[in-house]
C-alpha positions, -999 to 999 in steps of 0.1 A, spaced: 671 61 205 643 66 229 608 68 213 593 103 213 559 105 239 530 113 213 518 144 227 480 139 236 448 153 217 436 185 231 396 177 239 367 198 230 352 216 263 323 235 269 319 247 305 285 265 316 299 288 350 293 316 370 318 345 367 321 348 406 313 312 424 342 294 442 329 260 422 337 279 388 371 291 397 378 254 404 368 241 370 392 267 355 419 262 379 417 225 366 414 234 331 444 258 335 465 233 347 463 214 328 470 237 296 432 230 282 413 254 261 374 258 270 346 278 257 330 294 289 295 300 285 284 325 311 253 315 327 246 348 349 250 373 325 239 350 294 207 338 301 204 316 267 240 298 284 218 294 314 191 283 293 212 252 268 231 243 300 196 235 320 183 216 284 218 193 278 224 189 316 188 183 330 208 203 359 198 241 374 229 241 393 264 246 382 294 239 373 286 218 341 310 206 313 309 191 286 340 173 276 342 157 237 301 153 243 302 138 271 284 157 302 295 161 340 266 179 356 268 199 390 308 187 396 338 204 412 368 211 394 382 178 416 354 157 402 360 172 364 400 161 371 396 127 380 365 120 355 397 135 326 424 114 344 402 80 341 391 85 307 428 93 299 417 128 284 449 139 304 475 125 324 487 134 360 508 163 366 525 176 391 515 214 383 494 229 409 461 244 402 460 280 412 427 280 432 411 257 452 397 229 432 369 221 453 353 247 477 321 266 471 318 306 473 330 328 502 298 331 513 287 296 508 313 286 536 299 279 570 310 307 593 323 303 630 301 316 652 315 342 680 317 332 712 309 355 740 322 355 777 307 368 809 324 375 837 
């Protein structure tokens, strides 16, 4: 008989985001597929999230987690995956997150310019 896989520990996440920024949606995407709980703190509407993220961070900018007390300032959701796949807080998968994981707001992203042609 084939030893059973000990299925692994969930962790305890905290994750300061904006409701609407294309870093934020990465973090989730990441936490989603993996099939990990968080407590989102929302640091636009909440300005007391804003507030404890800026005094256990020493960070203004976001994303932030915090991951069994340990905190990843200012990371993308890439950054948050890999830091969880080192630590072996969760193994590799072959799920696919369902945003990107790694690519700031719409309007963050550099725009190509129009080109105009005379005749």
């Amino acid at each position: 008989m084939l030893p059973v896989a000990m299925a692994m520990e969930k962790p305890t996440i905290v994750a300061w985001l904006k409701p609407w920024c294309g870093w934020s949606a990465g973090v989730r995407a990441v936490f989603k597929k993996h099939d990990l709980p968080f407590e989102e703190r929302d640091i636009i509407n909440r300005p007391e999230c804003f507030q404890e993220m800026v005094e256990k961070t020493g960070q203004t900018r976001q994303p932030c987690v915090e991951i069994n007390g340990r905190i990843l300032a200012d990371v993308s959701g890439d950054e948050v995956e890999a830091w969880m796949l080192q630590n072996g807080v969760v193994r590799p998968t072959e799920r696919k997150a369902d945003a990107p994981t790694n690519q700031p707001c719409a309007h963050e992203l550099p725009q190509a310019e129009n080109v105009g042609f005379r005749k």
